[in-house]
C-alpha positions as a Markdown table, in Angstrom:
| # | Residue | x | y | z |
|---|---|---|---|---|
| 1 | Unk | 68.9 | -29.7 | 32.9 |
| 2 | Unk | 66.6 | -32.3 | 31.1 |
| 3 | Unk | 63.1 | -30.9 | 30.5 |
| 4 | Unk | 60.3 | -33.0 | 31.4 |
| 5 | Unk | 58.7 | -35.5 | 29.1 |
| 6 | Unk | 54.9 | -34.6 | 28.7 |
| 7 | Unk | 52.5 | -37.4 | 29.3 |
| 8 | Unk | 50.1 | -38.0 | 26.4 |
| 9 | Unk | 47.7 | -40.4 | 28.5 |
| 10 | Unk | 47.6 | -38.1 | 31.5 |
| 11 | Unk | 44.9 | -35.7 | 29.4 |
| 12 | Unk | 44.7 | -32.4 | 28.4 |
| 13 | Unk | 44.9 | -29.4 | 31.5 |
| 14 | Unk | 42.0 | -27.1 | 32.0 |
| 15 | Unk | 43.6 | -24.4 | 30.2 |
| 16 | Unk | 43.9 | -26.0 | 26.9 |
| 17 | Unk | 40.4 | -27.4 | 27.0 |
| 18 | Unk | 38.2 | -24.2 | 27.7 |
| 19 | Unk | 39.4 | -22.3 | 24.4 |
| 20 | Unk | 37.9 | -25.5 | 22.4 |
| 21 | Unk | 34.8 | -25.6 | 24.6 |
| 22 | Unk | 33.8 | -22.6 | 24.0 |
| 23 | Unk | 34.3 | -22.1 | 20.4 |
| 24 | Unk | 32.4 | -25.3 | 19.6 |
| 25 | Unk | 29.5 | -23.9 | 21.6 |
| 26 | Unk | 29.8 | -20.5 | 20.4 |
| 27 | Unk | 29.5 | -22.4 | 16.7 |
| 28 | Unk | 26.2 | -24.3 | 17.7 |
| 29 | Unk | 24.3 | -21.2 | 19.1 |
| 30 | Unk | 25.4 | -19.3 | 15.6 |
| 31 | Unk | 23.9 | -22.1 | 13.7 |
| 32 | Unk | 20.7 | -22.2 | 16.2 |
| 33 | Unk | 20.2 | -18.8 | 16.5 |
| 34 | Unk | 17.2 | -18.0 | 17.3 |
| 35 | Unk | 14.5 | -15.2 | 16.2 |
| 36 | Unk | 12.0 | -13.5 | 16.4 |
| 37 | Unk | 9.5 | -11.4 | 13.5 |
| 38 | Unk | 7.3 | -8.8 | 14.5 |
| 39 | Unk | 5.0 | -8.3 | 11.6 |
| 40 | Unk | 2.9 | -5.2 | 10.4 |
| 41 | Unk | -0.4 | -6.8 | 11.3 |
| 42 | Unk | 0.9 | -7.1 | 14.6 |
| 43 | Unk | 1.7 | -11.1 | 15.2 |
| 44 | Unk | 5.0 | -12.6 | 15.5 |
| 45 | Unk | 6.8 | -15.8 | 15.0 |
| 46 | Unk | 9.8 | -17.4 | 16.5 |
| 47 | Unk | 12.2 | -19.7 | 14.9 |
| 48 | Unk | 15.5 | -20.9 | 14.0 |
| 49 | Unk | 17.0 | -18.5 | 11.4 |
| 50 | Unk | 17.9 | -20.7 | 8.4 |
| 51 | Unk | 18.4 | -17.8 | 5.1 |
| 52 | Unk | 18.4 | -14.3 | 5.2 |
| 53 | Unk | 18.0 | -11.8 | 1.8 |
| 54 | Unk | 16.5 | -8.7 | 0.5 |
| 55 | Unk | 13.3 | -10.4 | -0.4 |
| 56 | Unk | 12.7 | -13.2 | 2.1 |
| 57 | Unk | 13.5 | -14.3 | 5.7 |
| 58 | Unk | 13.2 | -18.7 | 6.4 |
| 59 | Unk | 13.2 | -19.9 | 9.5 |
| 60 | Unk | 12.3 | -22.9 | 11.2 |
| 61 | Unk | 10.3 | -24.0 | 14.2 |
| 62 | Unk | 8.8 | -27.3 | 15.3 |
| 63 | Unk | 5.1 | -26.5 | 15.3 |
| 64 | Unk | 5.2 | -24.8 | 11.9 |
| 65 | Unk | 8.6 | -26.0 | 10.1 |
| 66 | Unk | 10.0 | -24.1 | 7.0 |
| 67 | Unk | 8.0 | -20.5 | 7.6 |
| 68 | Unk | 9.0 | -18.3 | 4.5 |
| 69 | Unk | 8.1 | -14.5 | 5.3 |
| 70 | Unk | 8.6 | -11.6 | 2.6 |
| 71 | Unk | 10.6 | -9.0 | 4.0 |
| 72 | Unk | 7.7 | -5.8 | 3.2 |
| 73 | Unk | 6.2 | -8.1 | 5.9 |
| 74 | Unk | 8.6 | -7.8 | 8.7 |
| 75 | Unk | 8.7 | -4.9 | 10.9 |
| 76 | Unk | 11.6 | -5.6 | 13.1 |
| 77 | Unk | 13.8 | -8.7 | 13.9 |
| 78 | Unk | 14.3 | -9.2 | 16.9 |
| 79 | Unk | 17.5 | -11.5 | 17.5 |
| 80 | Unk | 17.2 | -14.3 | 20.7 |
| 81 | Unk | 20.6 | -16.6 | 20.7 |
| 82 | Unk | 20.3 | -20.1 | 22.1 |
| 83 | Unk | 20.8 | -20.2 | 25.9 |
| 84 | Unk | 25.0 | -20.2 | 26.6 |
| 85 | Unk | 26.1 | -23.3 | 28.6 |
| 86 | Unk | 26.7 | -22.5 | 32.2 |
| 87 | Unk | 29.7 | -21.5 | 33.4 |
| 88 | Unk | 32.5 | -24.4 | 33.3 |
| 89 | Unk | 33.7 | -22.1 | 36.5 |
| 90 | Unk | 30.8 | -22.8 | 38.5 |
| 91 | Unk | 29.6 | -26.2 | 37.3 |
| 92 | Unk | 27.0 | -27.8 | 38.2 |
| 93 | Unk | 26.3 | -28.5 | 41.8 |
| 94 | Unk | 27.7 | -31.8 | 42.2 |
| 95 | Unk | 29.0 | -33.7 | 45.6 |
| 96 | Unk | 32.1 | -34.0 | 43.7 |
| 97 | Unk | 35.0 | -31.0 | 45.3 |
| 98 | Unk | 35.6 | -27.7 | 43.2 |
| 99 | Unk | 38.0 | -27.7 | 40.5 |
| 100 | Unk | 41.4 | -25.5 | 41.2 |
| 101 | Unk | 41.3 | -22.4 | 39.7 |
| 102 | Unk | 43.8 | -22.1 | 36.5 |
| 103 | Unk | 45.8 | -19.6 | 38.3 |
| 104 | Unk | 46.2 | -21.6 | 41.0 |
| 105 | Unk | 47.5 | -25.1 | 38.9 |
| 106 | Unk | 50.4 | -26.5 | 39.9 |
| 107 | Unk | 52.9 | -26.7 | 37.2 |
| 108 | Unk | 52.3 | -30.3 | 36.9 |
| 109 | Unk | 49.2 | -31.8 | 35.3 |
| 110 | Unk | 46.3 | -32.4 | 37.7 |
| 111 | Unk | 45.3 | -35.6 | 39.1 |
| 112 | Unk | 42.1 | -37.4 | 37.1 |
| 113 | Unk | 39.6 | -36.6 | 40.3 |
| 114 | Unk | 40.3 | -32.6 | 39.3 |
| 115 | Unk | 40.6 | -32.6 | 35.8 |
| 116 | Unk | 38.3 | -30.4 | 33.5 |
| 117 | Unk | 35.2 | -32.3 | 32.4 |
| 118 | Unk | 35.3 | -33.0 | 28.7 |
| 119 | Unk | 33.0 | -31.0 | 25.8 |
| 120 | Unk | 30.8 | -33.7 | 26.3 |
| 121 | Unk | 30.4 | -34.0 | 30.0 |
| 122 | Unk | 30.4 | -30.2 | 30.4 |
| 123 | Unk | 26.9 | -29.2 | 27.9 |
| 124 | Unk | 24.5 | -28.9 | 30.1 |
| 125 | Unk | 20.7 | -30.1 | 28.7 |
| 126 | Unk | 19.6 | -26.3 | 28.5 |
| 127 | Unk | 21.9 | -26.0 | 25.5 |
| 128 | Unk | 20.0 | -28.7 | 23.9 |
| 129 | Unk | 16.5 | -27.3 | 24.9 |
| 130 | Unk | 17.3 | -24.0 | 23.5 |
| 131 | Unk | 17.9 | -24.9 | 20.4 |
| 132 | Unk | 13.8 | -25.6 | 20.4 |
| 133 | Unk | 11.9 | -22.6 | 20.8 |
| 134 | Unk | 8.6 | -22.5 | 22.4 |
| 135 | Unk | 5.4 | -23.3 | 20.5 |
| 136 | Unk | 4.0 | -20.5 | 19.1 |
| 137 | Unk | 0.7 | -19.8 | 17.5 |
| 138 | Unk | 0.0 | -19.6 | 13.3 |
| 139 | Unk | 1.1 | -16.8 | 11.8 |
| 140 | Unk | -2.2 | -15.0 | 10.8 |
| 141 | Unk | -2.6 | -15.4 | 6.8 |
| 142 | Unk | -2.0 | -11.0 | 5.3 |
| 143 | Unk | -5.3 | -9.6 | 4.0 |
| 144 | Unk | -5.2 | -9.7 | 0.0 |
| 145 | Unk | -4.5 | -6.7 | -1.6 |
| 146 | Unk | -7.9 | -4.1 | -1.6 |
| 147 | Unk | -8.2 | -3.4 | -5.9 |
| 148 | Unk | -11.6 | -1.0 | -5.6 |
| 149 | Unk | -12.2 | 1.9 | -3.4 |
| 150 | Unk | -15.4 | 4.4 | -2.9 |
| 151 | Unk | -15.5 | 7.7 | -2.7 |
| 152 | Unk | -18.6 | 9.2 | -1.7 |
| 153 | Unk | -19.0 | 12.8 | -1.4 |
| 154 | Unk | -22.2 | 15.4 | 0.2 |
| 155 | Unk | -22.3 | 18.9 | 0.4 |
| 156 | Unk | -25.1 | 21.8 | 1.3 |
| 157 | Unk | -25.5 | 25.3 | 0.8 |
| 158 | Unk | -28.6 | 26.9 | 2.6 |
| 159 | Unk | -29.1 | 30.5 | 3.4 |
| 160 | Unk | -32.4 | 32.2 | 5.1 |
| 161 | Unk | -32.7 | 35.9 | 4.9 |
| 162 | Unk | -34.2 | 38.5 | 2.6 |
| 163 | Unk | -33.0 | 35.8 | -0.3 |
| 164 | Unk | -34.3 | 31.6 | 0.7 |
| 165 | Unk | -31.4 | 29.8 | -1.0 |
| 166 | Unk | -31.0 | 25.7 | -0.9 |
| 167 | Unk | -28.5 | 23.8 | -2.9 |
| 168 | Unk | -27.9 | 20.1 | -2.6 |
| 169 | Unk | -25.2 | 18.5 | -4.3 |
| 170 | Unk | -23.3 | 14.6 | -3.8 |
| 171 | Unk | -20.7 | 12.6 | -5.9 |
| 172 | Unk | -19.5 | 8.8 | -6.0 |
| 173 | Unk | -16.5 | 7.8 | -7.6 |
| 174 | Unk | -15.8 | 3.7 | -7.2 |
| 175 | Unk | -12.1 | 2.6 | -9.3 |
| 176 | Unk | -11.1 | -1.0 | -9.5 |
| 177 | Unk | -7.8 | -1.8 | -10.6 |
| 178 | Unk | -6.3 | -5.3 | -11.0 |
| 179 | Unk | -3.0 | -6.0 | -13.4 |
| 180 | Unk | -3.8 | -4.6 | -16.5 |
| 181 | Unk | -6.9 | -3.4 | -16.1 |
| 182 | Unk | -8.5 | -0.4 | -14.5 |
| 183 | Unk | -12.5 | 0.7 | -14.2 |
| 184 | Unk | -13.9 | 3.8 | -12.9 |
| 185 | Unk | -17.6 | 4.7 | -12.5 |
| 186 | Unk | -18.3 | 8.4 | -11.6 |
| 187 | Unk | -21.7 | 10.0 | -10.7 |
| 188 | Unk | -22.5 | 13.5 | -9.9 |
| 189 | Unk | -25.9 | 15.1 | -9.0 |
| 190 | Unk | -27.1 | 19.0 | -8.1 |
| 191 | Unk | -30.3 | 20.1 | -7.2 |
| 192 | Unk | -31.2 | 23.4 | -6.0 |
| 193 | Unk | -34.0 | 26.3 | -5.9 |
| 194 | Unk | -33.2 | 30.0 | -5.2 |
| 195 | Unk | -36.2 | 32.0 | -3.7 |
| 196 | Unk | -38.6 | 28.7 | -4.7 |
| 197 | Unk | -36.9 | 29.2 | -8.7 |
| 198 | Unk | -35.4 | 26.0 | -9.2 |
| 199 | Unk | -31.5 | 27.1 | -9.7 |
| 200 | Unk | -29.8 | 23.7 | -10.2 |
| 201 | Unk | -31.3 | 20.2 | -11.7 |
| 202 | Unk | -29.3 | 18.1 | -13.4 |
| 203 | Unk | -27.5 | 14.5 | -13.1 |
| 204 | Unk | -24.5 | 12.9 | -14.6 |
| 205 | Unk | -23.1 | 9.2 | -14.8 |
| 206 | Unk | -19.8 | 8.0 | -16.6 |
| 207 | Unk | -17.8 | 4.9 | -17.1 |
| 208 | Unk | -14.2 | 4.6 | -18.0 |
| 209 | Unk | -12.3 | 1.2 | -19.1 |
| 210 | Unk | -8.7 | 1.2 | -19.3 |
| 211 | Unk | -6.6 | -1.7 | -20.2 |
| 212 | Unk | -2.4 | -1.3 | -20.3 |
| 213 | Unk | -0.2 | -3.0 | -23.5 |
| 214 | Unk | 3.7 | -3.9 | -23.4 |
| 215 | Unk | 5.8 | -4.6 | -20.7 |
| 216 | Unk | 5.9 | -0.8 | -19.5 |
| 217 | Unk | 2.7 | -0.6 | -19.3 |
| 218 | Unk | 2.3 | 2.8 | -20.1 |
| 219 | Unk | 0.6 | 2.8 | -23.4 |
| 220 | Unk | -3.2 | 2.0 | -23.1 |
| 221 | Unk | -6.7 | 1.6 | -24.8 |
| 222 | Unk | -9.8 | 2.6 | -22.9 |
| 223 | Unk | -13.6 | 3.6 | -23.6 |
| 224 | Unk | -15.5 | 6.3 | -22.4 |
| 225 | Unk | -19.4 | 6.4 | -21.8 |
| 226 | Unk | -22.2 | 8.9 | -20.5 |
| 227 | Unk | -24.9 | 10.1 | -19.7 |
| 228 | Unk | -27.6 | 12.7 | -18.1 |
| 229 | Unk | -29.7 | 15.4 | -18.4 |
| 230 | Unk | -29.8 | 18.9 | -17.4 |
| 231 | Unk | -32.9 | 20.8 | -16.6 |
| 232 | Unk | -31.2 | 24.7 | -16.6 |
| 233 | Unk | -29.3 | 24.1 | -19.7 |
| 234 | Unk | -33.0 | 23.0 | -21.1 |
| 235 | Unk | -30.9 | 19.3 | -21.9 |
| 236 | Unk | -33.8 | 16.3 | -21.3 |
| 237 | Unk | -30.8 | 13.9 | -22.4 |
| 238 | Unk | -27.5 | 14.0 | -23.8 |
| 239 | Unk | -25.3 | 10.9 | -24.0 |
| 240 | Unk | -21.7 | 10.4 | -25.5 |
| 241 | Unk | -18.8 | 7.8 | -26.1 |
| 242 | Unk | -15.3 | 7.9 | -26.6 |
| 243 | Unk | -12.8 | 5.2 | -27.3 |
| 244 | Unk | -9.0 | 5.9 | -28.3 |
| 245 | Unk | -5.6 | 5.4 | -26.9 |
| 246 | Unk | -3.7 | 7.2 | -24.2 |
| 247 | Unk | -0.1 | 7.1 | -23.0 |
| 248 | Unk | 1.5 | 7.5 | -19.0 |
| 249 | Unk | 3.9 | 10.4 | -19.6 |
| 250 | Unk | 4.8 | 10.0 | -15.6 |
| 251 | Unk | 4.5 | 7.2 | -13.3 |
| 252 | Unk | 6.0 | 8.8 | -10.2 |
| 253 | Unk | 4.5 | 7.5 | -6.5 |
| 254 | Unk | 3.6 | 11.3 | -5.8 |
| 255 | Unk | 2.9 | 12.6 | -9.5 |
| 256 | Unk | 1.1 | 11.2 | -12.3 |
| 257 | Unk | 0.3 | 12.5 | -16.1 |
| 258 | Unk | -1.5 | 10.4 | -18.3 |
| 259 | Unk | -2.4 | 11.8 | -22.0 |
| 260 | Unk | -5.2 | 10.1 | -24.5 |
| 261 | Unk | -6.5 | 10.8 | -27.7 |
| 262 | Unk | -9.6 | 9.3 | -29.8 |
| 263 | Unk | -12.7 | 10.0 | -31.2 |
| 264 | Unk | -16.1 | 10.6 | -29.7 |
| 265 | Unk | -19.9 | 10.3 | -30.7 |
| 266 | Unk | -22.6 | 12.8 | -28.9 |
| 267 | Unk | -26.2 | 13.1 | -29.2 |
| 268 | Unk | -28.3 | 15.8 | -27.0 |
| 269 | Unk | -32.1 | 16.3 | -27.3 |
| 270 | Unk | -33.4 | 20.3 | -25.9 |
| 271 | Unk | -36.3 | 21.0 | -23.7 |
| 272 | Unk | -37.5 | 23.5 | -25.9 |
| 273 | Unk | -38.6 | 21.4 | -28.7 |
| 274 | Unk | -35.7 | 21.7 | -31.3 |
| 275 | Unk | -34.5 | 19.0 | -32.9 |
| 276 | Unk | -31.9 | 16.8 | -31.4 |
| 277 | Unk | -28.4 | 17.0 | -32.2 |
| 278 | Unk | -25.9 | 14.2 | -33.4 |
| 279 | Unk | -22.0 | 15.3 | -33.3 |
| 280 | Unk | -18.9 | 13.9 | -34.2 |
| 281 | Unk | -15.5 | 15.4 | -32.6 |
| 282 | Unk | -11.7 | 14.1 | -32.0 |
| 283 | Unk | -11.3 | 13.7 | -28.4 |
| 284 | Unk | -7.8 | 15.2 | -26.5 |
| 285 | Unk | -8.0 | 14.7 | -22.7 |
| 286 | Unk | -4.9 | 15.0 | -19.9 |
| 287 | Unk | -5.1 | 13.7 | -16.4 |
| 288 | Unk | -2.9 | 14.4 | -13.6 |
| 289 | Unk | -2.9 | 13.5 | -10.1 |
| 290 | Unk | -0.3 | 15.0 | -7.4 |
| 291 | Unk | 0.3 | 14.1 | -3.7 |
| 292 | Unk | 1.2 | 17.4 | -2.5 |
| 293 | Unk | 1.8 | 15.7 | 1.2 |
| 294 | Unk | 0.8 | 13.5 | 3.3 |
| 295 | Unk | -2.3 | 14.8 | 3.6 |
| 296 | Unk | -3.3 | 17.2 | 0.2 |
| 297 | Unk | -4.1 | 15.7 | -2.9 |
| 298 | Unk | -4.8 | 17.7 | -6.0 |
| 299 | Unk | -6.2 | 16.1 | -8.9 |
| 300 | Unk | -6.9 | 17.8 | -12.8 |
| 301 | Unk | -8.5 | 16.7 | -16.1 |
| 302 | Unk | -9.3 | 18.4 | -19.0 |
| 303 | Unk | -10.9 | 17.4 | -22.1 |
| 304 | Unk | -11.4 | 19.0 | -25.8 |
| 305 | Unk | -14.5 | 17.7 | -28.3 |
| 306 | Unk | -13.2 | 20.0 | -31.6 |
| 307 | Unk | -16.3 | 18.7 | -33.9 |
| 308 | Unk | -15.7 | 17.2 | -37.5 |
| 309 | Unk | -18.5 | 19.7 | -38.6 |
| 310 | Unk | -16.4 | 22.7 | -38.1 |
| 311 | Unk | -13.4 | 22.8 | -35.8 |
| 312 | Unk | -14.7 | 26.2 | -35.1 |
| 313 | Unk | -17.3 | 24.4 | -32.9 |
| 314 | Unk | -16.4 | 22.9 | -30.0 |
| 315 | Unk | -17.1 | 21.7 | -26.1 |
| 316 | Unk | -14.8 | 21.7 | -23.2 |
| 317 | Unk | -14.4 | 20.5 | -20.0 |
| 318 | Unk | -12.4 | 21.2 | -17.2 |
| 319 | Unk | -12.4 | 20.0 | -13.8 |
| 320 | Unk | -9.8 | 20.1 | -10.4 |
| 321 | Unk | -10.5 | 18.6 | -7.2 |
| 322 | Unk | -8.1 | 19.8 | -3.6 |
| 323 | Unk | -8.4 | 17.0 | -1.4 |
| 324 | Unk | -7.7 | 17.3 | 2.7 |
| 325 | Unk | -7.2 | 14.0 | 3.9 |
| 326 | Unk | -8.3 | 13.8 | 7.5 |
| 327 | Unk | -8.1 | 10.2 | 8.2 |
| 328 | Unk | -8.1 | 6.8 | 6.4 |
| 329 | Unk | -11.5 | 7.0 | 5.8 |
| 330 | Unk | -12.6 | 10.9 | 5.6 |
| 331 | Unk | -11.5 | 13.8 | 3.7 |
| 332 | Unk | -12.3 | 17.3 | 2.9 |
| 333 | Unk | -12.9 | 18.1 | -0.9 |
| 334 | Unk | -12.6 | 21.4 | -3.2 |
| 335 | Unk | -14.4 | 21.3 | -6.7 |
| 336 | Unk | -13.9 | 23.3 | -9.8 |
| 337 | Unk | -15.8 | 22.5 | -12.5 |
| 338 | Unk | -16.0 | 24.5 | -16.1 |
| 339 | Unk | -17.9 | 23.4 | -19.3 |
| 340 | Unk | -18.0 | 25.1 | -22.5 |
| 341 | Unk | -20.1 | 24.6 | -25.3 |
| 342 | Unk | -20.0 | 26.5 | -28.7 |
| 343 | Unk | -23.7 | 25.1 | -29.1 |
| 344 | Unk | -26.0 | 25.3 | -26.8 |
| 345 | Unk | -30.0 | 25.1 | -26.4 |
| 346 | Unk | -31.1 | 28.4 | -27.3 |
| 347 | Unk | -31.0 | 30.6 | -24.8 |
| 348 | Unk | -28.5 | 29.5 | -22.6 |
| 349 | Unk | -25.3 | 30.8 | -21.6 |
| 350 | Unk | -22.5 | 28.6 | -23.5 |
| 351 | Unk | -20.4 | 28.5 | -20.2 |
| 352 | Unk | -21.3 | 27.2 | -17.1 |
| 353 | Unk | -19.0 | 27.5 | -13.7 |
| 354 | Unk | -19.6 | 25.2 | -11.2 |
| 355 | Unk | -17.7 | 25.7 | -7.3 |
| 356 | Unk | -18.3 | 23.7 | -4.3 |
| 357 | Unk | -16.7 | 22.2 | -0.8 |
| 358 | Unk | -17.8 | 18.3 | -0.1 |
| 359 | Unk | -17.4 | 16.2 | 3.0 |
| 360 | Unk | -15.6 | 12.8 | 1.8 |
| 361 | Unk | -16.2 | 9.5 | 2.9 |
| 362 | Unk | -14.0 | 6.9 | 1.6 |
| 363 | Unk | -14.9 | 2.8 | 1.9 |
């Protein structure tokens, strides 16, 4: 039996042409696809993919063009492939009889009225208007990174009975921190009487510079300045400055430990008529900040003045602060504060213990 002699001008048949139509539309939709970000501040943006990496995503659209978004940015992507082309089944509606089903083909090729329409033919013009996605409005610019915060801090202690007691105490911290550089300006303030005997009067205010060296940036100079006065220690003024070197021992996201020595000059002139007093000491201070949780945060520093006089003599200082975060912008606060002084105004204790809970506001 002679086998038939396939015609090369009669066309292709149905069934050979649908595997090729759909893998060249398959490819255009990959190379189209669509997306969408949702970003942290809450917009989005729609485009045509064009790169994806671990830093960037670029995409395309024709309001906007080339839209390069950093990846910290992008909260979800949310995938939207170009429209498929309609069913080469169904067709479009036409005048023009169905096509036979490829089951039901007859073994021979098909006339030219019911052959398959070609690639061409068969895209439909929502492929086309797929591929360009809706106008969408500018991506809103991302706030610049905040480098200073405040920290104010108020607290009260009243009691009426037998014994009249009224303490007042409050604390602002501001810290700016850009690159290499870091500032922080502290002030504290008590003020208190005790059956009308004034119990507390006294006021602080400090300054800290800090700038970082090498390419770790662990190793750092900074410079240390004071001032105040103290009514119960019998202290009209005392002033001081430090300037030396410290190193990060940890640089954790949860814990940090930083270490700094250097020298300091102190002067403090008494209430009770005595000379002033000028002293020269080697400064060693530690700070260390832990986030315990989400929500505590405990905080330590101590610092050692061992004078050039005499070792022997010596001040101290010690202070921790817990720290109950109850929202973004409020926290709860528990102070410790301890100073020791080898030298004090005559008659006055040489230690003095300070305790107190402080309602945080934080700008």
């Amino acid at each position: 039996m002679t086998p038939k002699r396939r015609d090369h001008n009669r066309g292709v048949s149905p069934g050979g042409c649908w595997p090729i139509l759909v893998w060249l539309l398959c490819s255009t939709v990959c190379r189209a696809e669509t997306v969408t970000l949702h970003l942290r501040n809450g917009d989005r943006v729609t485009g045509e993919m064009i790169s994806l990496n671990i830093d960037h995503v670029t995409i395309t659209n024709s309001v906007l063009g080339r839209i390069v978004v950093p990846v910290g940015q992008v909260e979800r992507l949310e995938r939207k492939p170009a429209t498929a082309p309609l069913n080469p089944a169904t067709g479009p509606a036409t005048n023009a009889p169905p096509a036979a089903p490829a089951a039901q083909a007859p073994a021979t090729n098909p006339p030219p009225a019911q052959a398959a329409p070609s690639a061409s033919a068969s895209k439909p013009a929502d492929a086309d208007a797929a591929k360009t996605p809706a106008a969408q409005a500018p991506p809103v610019k991302p706030k610049p990174p905040k480098h200073w915060t405040v920290n104010a801090q108020v607290g009260v202690d009243l009691q009426y009975n037998q014994t009249r007691r009224q303490l007042y105490y409050g604390r602002a911290k501001w810290t700016y921190a850009k690159d290499r550089f870091r500032g922080i300006v502290e002030y504290l303030a008590n003020y208190g009487k005790n059956d009308g005997v004034r119990s507390a009067n006294d006021m602080t205010g400090s300054v800290r510079a800090e700038v970082d060296l090498g390419k770790s940036k662990r190793l750092f100079l900074f410079d240390a300045a004071g001032a105040g006065y103290n009514e119960i220690r019998k202290i009209d003024l005392s002033y001081d400055d430090s300037f030396g070197v410290g190193y990060k021992v940890l640089t954790r996201t949860n814990l940090t430990l930083s270490t700094d020595v250097g020298v300091n000059y102190q002067r403090q002139e008494f209430s009770d008529g005595t000379s002033s007093k000028d002293y020269g000491a080697l400064r060693l201070g530690e700070l260390l900040t832990w986030k315990l949780g989400k929500r505590w945060v405990m905080d330590e520093k101590f610092e050692a003045y061992p004078r050039f006089t005499d070792f022997g003599d010596y001040r101290l200082r010690f202070e921790s602060n817990m720290r109950y975060v109850v929202s973004n912008n409020l926290n709860l606060n528990f102070t410790v504060i301890d100073q020791y002084d080898t030298q004090p105004a005559p008659g006055v204790t040489r230690n003095d213990l300070l305790m107190r809970a402080t309602l945080g506001v934080v700008f």
